[in-house]
ZAMARGU-331049 format. One line per field, with one value per residue (C-alpha): residue in three letters; x, y, z; chain. Coordinates in nm, 3 decimals. Example, Ala and Ser with C-alpha at 12.3 -4.5 7.8 and 13.67 -1.06 7.14 Angstrom:
<atoms>
rolo = ala ser;
c1 = 1.230 1.367;
c2 = -0.450 -0.106;
c3 = 0.780 0.714;
pakol = A A;
</atoms>
This chain:
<atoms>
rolo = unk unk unk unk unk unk unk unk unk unk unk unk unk unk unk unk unk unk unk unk unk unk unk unk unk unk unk unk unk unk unk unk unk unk unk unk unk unk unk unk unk unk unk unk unk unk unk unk unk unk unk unk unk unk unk unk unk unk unk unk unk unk unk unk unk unk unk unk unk unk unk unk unk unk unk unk unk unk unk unk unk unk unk unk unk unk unk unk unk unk unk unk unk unk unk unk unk unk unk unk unk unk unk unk unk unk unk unk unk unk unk unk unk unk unk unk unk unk unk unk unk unk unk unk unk unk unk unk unk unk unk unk unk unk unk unk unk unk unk unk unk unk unk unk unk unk unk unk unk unk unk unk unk unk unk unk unk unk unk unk unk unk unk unk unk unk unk unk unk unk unk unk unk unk unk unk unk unk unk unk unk unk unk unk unk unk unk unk unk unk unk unk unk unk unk unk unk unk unk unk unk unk unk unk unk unk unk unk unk unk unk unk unk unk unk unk unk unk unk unk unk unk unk unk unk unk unk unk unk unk unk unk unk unk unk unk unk unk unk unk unk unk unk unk unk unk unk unk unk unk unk unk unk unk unk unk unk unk unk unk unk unk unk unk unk unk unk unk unk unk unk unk unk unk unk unk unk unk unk unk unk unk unk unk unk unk unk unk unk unk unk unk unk unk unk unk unk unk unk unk unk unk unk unk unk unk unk unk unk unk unk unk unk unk unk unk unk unk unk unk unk unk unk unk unk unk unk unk unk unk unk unk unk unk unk unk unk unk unk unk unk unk unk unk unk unk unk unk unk unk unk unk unk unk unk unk unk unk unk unk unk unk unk unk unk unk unk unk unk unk unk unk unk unk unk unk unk unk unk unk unk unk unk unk unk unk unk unk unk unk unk unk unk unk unk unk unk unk unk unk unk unk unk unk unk unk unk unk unk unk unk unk unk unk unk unk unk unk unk unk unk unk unk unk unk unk unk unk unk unk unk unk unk unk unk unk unk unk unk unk unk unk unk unk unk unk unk unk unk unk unk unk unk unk unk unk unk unk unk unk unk unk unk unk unk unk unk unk unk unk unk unk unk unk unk unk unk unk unk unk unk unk unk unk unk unk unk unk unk unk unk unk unk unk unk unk unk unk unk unk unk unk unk unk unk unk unk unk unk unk unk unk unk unk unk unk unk unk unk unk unk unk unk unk unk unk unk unk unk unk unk unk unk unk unk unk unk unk unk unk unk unk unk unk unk unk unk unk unk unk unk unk unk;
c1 = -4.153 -3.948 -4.084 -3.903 -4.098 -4.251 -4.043 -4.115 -3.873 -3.990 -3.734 -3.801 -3.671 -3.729 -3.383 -3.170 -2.986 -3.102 -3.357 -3.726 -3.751 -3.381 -3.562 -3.844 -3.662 -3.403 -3.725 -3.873 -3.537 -3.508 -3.898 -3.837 -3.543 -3.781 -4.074 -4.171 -3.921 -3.673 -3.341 -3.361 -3.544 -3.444 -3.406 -3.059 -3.015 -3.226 -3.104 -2.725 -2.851 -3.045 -2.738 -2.537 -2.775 -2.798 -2.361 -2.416 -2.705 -2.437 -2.169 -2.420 -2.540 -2.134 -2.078 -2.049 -2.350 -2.591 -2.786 -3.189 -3.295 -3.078 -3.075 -2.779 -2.607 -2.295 -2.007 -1.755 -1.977 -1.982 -1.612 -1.580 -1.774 -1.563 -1.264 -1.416 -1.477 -1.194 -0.965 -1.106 -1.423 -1.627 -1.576 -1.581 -1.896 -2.077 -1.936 -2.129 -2.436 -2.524 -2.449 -2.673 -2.939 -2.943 -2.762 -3.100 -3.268 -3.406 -3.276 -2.909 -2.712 -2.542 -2.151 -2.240 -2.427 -2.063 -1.868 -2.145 -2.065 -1.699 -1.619 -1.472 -1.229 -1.290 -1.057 -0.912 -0.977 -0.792 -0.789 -0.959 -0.817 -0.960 -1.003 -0.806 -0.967 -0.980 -1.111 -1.402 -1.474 -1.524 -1.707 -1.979 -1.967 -2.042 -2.283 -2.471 -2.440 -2.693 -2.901 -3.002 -3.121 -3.323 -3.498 -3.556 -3.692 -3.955 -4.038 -4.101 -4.309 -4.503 -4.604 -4.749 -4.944 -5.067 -5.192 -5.354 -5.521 -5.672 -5.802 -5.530 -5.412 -5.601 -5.763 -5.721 -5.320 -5.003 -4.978 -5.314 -5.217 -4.859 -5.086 -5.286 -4.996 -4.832 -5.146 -5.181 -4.761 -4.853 -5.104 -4.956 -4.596 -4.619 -4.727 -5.045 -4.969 -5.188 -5.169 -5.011 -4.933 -4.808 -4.912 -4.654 -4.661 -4.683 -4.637 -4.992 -4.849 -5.091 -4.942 -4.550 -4.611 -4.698 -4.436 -4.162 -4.081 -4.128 -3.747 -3.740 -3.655 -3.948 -4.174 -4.160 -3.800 -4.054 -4.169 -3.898 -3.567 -3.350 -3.119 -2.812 -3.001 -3.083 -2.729 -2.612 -2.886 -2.778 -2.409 -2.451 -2.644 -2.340 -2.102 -2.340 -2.360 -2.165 -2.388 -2.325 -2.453 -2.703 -2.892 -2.931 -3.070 -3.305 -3.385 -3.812 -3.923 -3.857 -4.149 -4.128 -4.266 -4.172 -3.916 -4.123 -3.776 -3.781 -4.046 -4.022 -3.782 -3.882 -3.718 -3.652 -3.662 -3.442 -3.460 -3.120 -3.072 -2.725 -2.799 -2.501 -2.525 -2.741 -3.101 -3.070 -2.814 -2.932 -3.164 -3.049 -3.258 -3.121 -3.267 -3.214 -3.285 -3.387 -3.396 -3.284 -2.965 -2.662 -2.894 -2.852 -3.184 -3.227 -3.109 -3.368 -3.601 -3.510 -3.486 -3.864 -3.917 -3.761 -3.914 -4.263 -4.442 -4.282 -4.440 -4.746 -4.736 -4.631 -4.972 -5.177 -5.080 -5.156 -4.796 -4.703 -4.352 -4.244 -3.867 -3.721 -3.502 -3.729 -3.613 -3.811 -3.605 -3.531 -3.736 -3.932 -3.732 -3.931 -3.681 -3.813 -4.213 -4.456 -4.628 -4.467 -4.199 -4.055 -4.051 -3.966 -3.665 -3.609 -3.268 -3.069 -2.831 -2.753 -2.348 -2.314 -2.408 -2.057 -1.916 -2.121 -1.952 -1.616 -1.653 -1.787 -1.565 -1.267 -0.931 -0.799 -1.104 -1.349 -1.660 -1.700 -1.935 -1.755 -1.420 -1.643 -1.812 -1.419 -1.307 -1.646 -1.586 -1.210 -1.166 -1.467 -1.680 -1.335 -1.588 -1.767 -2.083 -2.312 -1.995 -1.830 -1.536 -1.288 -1.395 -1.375 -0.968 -0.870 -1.042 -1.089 -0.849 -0.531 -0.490 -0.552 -0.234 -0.401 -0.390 -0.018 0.122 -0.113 -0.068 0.129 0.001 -0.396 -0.309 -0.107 -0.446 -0.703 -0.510 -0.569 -0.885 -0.983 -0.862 -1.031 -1.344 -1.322 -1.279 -1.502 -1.783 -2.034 -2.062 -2.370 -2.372 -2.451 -2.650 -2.816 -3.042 -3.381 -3.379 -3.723 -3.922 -4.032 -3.654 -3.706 -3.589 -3.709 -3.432 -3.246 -3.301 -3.146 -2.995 -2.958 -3.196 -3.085 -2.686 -2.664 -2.354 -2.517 -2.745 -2.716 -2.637 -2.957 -3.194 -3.413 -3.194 -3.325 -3.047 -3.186 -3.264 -2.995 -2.742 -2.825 -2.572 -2.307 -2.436 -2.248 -2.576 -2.780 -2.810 -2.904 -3.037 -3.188 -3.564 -3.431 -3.274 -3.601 -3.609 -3.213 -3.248 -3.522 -3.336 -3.004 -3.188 -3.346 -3.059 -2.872 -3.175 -3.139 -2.771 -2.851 -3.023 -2.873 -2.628 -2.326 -2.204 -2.541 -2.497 -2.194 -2.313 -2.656 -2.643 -2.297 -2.224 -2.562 -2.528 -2.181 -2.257 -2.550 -2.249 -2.029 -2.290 -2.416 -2.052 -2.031 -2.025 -2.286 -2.557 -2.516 -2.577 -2.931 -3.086 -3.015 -3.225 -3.457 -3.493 -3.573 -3.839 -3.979 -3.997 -4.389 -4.579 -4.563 -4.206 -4.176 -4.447 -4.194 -3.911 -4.057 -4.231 -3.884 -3.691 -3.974 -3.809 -3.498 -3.669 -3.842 -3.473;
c2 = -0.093 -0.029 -0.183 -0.251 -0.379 -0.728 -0.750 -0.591 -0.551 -0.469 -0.284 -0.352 -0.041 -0.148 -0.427 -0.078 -0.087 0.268 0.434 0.443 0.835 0.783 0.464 0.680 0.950 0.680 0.575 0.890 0.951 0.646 0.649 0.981 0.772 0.493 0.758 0.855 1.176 0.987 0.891 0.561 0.353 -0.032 -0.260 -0.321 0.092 0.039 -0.269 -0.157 0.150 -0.023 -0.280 0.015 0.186 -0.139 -0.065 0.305 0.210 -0.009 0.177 0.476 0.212 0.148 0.566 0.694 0.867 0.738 1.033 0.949 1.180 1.344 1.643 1.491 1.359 1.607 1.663 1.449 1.124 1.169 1.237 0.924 0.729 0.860 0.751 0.362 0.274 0.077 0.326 0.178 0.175 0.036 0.263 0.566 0.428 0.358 0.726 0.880 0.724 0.785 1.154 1.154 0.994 1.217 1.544 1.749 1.615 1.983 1.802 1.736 2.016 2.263 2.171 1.815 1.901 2.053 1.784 1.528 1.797 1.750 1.537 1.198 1.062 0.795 0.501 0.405 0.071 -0.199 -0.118 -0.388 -0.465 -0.519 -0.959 -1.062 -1.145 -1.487 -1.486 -1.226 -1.495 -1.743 -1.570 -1.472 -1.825 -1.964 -1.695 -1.808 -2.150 -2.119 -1.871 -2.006 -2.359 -2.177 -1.949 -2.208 -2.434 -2.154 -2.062 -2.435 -2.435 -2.104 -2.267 -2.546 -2.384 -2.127 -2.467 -2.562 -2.289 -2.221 -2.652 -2.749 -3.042 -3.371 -3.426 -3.695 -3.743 -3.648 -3.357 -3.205 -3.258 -3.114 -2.791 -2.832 -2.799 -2.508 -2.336 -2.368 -2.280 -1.939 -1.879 -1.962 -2.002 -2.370 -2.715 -2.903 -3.040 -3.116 -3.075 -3.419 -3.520 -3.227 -3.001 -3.061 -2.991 -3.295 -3.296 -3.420 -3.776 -3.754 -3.503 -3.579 -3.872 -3.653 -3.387 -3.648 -3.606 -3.357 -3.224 -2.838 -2.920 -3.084 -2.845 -2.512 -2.440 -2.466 -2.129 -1.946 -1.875 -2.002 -1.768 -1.887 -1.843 -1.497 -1.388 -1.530 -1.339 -0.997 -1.108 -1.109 -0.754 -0.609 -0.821 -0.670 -0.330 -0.193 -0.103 -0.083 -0.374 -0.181 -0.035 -0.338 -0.476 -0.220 -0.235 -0.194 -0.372 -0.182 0.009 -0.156 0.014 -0.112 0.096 0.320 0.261 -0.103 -0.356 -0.633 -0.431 -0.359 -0.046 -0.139 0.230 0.124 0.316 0.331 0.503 0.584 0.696 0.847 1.078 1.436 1.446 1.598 1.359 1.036 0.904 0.780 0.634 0.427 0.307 -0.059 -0.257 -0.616 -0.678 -1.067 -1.292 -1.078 -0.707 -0.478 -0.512 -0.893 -1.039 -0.734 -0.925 -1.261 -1.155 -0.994 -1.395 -1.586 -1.366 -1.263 -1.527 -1.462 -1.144 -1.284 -1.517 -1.169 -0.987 -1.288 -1.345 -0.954 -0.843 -0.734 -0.630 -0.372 -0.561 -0.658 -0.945 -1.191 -1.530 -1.776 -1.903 -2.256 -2.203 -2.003 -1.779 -1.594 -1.324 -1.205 -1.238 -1.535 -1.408 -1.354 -1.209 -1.472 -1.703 -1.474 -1.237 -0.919 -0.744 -0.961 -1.256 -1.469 -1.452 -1.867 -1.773 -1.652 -1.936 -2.149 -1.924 -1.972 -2.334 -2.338 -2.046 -2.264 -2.211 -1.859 -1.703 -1.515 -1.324 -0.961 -0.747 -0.439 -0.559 -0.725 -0.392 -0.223 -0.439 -0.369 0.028 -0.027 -0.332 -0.324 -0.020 0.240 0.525 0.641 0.460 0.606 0.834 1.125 1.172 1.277 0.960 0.744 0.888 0.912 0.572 0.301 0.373 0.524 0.315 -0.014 -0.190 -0.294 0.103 0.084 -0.227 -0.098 0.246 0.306 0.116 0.195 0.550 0.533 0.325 0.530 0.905 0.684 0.549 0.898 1.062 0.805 0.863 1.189 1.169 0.845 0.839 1.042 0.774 0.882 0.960 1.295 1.461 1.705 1.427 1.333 0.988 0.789 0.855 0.523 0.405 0.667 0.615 0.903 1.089 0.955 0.756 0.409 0.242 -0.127 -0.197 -0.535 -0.534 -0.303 -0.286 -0.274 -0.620 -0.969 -0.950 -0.998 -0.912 -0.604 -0.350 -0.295 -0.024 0.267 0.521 0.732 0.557 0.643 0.913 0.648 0.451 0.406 0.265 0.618 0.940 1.261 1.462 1.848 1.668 1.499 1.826 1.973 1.678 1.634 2.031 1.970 1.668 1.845 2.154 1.911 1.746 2.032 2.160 1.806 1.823 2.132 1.938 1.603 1.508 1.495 1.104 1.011 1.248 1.086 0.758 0.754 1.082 1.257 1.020 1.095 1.484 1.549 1.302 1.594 1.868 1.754 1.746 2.057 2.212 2.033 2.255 2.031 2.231 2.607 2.783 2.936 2.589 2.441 2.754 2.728 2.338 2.412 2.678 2.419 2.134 2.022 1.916 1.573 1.583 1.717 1.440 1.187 1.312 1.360 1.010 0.865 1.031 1.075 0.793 0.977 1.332 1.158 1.058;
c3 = 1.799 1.468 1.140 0.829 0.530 0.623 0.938 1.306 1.607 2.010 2.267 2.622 2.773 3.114 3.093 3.059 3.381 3.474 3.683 3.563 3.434 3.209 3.066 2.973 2.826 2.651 2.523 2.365 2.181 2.024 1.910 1.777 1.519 1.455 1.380 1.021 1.062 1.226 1.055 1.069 0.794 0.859 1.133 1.180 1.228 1.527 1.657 1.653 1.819 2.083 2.163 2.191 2.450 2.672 2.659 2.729 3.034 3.190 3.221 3.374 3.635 3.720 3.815 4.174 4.098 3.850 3.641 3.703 3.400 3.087 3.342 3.538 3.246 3.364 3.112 3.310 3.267 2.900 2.940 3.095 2.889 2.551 2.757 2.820 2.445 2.256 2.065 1.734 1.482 1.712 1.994 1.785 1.596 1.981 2.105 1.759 1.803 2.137 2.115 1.797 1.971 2.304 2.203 2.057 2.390 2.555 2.897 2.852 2.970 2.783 2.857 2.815 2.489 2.372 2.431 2.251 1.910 1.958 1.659 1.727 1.468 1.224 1.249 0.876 0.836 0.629 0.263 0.095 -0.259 -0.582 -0.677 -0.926 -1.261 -1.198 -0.807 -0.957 -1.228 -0.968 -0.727 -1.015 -1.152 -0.805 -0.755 -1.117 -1.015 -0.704 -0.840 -1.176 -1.068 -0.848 -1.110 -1.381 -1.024 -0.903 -1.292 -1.339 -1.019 -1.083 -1.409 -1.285 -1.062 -1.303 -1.522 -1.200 -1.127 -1.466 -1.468 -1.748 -1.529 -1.455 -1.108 -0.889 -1.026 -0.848 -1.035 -0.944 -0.597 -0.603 -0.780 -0.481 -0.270 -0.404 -0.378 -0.032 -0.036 -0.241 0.026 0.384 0.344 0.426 0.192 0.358 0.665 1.050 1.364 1.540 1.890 2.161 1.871 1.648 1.254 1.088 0.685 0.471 0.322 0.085 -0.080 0.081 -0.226 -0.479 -0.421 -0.345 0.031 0.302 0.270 0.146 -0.186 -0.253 -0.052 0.019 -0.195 -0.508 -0.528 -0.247 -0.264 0.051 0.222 -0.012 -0.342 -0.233 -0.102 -0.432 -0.638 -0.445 -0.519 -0.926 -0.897 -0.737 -0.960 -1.244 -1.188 -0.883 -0.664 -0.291 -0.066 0.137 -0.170 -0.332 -0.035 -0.022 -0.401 -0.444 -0.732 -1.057 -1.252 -1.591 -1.933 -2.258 -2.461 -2.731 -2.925 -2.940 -2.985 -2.753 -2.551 -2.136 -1.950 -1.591 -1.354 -1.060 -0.751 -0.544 -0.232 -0.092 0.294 0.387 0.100 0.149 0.116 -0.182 -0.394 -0.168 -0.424 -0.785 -1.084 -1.311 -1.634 -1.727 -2.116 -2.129 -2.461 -2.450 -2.308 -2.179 -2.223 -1.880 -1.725 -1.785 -1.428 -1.315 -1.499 -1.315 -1.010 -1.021 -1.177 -0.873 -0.567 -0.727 -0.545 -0.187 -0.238 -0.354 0.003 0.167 0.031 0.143 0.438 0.537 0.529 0.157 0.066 -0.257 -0.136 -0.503 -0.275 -0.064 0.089 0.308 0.594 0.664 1.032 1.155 1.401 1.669 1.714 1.429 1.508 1.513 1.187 0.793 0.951 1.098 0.851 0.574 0.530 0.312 0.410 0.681 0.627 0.922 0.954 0.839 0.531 0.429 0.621 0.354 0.065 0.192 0.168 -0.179 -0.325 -0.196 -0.040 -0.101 -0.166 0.061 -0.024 0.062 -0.090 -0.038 -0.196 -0.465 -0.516 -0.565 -0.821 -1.041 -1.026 -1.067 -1.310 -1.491 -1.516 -1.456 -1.361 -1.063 -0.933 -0.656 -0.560 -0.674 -0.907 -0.636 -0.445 -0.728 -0.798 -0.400 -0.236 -0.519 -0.803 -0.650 -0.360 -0.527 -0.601 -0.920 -1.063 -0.916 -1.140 -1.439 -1.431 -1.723 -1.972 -1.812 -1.886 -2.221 -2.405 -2.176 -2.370 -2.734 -2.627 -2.565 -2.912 -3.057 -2.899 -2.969 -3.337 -3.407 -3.157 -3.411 -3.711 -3.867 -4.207 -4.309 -4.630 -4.836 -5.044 -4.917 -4.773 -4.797 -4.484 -4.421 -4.332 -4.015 -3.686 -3.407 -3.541 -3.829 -4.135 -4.128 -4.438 -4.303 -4.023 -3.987 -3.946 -3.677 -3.456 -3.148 -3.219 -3.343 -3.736 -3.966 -3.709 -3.704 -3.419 -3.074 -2.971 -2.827 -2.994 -2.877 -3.041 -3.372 -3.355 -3.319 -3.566 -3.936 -4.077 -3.944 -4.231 -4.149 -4.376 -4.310 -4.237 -3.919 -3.792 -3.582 -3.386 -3.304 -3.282 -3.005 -2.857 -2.826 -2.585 -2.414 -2.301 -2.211 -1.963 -1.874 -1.785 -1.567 -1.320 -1.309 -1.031 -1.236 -1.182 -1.294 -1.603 -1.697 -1.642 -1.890 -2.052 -2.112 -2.474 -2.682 -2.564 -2.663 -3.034 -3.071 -3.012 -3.248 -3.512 -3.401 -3.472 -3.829 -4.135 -4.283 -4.123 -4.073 -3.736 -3.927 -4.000 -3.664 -3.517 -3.745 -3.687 -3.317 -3.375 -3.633 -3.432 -3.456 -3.152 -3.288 -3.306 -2.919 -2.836 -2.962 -2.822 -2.472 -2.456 -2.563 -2.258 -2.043 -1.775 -1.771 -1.709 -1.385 -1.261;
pakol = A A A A A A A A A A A A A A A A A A A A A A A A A A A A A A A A A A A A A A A A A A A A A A A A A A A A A A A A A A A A A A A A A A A A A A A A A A A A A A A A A A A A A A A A A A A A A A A A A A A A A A A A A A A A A A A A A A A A A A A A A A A A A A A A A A A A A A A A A A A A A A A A A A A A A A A A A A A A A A A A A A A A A A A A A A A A A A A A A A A A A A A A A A A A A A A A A A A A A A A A A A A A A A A A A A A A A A A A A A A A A A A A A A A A A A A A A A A A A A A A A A A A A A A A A A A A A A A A A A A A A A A A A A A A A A A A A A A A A A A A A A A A A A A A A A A A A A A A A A A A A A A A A A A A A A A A A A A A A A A A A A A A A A A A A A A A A A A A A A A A A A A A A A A A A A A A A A A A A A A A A A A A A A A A A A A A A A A A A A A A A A A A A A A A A A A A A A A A A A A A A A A A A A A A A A A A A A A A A A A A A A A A A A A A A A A A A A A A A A A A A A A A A A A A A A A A A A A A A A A A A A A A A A A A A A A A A A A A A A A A A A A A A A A A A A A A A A A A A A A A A A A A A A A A A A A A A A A A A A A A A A A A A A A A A A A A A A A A A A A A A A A A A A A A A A A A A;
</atoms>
């Protein structure tokens, strides 16, 4: 049995078509992969890899000589078998697993165990290009058109069942019943219903009146996303940030502190894990704002709104889920379990749901996450995400017909963008005269709190602290140095350690501000050694709590 997060799976061994003692050992290998140690940590991994052992079991039972055990798996079969795949992905993909699975099995022979390491070539598939600007406009907009009706309908819904359960709507009306309903909904998956003739569920019409029918919109779709709302939800994440498919899929739900820089601000610490990276660069962290309407963490903050009480129905039902993306299916679907699991969903899409997408994104246009992913890294952020630089340059950007047609003019504004950068990106004013100290910021002194230009003009700024640097508004004066003195080590012991995409990515802009100020003849070499010896306690403290999320990354 392999078991990912609310769901289960069970592999009858015994339908392989080979002897008993091979379906034993076929057996032992593939627990080993579904075991805690084992390398695979979701259900489609094992399903693919059991599909492709019922493939590998028939063509055994088809030899001359059938093997019994691993022992007689003899060099020419697995020959043979390399030989019957399709000269493609697929067969190259079925030839890799199989020798993965069996080849550290003490019982296949040695010659056999050679030809299982002999590498098997990857087939180059079809280049998928970057959408245009208007496609990738449409897909989002269709995207924000499922997903937001369905926030504002679950927050709506949650509500009224929070009022319910704390008394603050009258009994005996249709709303206390419909806050009756979603109760039970919260609890079992399911609005009242009974048990009718031949056993068959039968919906509770005294509350069918109150909620308006027995149709999913009007029953359980009021706290649970369906499978479309979801897809769509995972769609504007990877339109949003450019994150591959499989991660987001994956995504746990965020911690969530509130940003010691900005009142009324909440940090989002997103998890992502990239599995066909090393063990040491497969896991990423990435720190997301919401502080209001178009800031970086705020569809992290609906998405936690939309599928919070799935997980709540998860946890009571004895089958909790840390999955940030839950959707209740339509039915429930035994292949999938007669509990939770089969009537709620965490990672897989059934394949008509981009039939549906094709029909609503129109003629012309059809959805794939991967391409989708492409023209985010290529059109939009122009830098790498969850890859290296090399891959970034050699499989998004240069093949892309996009980079060919836009090359010249891409690279003529990226050399000025970059001078520019280079001799505007520090702003802050520098100076000898004290400033007053209660117009402090954790490291500068700011002159106009409310017209920053990183926030909404004549309201207080919620920018990170780390952009005071880049900040015309910010003075420096030699009382601020101990903590920018103690911020700029920090950051460089920080940049020792840091994979160096995700440097780039949240950390490379603040550090190299606090080098260019460190090289300006405002401040001699003396005071900014001095500054760091003189850095208080209290002035570490502050420092330290500030970047405490990114030291955990």
């Amino acid at each position: 049995m392999a078991e990912d997060g609310v769901k289960k799976a069970s592999y009858d061994f015994g339908q392989l078509a080979v002897g008993p003692r091979l379906q034993r050992e076929l057996a032992e290998v593939f627990a080993v992969q579904c075991g805690p140690t084992g390398a695979w940590k979701t259900l489609p991994s094992s399903r693919e890899s059991w599909l492709i052992l019922l493939y590998f079991s028939r063509f055994l039972a088809e030899q001359e000589q059938v093997p019994q055990c691993l022992g007689e798996l003899a060099p020419e079969i697995w020959a043979a078998w390399r030989l019957s795949r399709m000269p493609n992905s697929t067969g190259s993909r079925q030839i890799r697993k199989v020798a993965r699975l069996l080849k550290q099995h003490p019982r296949v022979p040695e010659e056999t165990r050679k030809l299982m390491n002999k590498r098997v070539p990857k087939e180059k598939g079809t280049k998928e290009t970057a959408y245009s600007d208007a496609e990738f406009d449409q897909i989002k907009l269709s995207a924000t058109q499922w997903f937001r009706p369905a926030l504002h309908r679950i927050r709506a819904n949650w509500q009224h069942l929070q009022d319910w359960r704390a008394g603050r709507v009258e009994k005996e009306t249709d709303d206390w019943l419909v806050g009756e309903a979603l109760d039970q909904l919260v609890r079992t998956g399911e609005t009242p219903f009974y048990i009718g003739l031949h056993g068959r569920r039968r919906p509770d019409h005294r509350y069918t009146q109150a909620l308006g029918s027995d149709r999913s919109e009007d029953t359980w779709m009021r706290l649970f996303l369906t499978m479309n709302e979801a897809c769509a939800l995972m769609t504007l994440m990877i339109a949003s940030y450019g994150w591959n498919a499989t991660p987001v899929m994956e995504l746990k739900v965020p911690d969530a502190s509130p940003d010691a820089g900005g009142e009324g601000q909440i940090i989002y610490r997103v998890e992502l894990e990239k599995r066909r990276r090393s063990q040491a660069a497969r896991y990423e962290t990435r720190n997301l704002a919401d502080w209001g309407a178009n800031s970086p963490g705020r569809l992290i903050t609906q998405a936690i709104e939309a599928t919070a009480p799935a997980r709540e129905t998860l946890k009571n039902l004895g089958e909790p889920t840390d999955r940030l993306i839950v959707w209740r299916l339509a039915q429930r679907r035994a292949v999938y379990g007669e509990g939770p699991a089969g009537l709620f969903q965490g990672q897989t899409f059934m394949p008509d749901i981009w039939r549906n997408w094709r029909d609503e994104l129109g003629e012309g246009i059809s959805l794939n996450l991967r391409r989708l992913r492409k023209t985010v890294v290529i059109a939009h952020q122009r830098q790498p995400t969850q890859h290296s630089q090399d891959t970034h340059d050699e499989v998004y950007v240069l093949p892309d017909p996009r980079t060919h047609t836009e090359a010249r003019p891409v690279i003529a504004d990226g050399i000025a963008e970059a001078i520019e950068t280079a001799h505007a990106s520090f702003k802050a004013q520098l100076s000898r005269a004290d400033t007053d100290a209660d117009q402090d910021t954790p490291t500068t002194s700011c002159s106009d709190y409310t017209h920053s230009p990183f926030g909404d003009q004549g309201l207080p700024c919620r920018a990170s602290f780390l952009l005071c640097t880049a900040c015309p508004n910010a003075v420096i004066t030699p009382r601020h140095l101990p903590r920018l003195a103690y911020l700029l080590h920090v950051l460089e012991e920080l940049k020792a350690v840091l994979a160096p995409e995700v440097w780039d990515q949240d950390w490379r802009e603040p550090y190299t501000r606090l080098r260019d100020l460190r090289k300006a003849p405002d401040f001699s070499d003396t005071e900014w050694n001095d500054a760091l010896e003189e850095a208080s306690e209290g002035d570490r403290e502050v420092i330290d709590q500030l970047l405490r999320k990114g030291f955990d990354a």
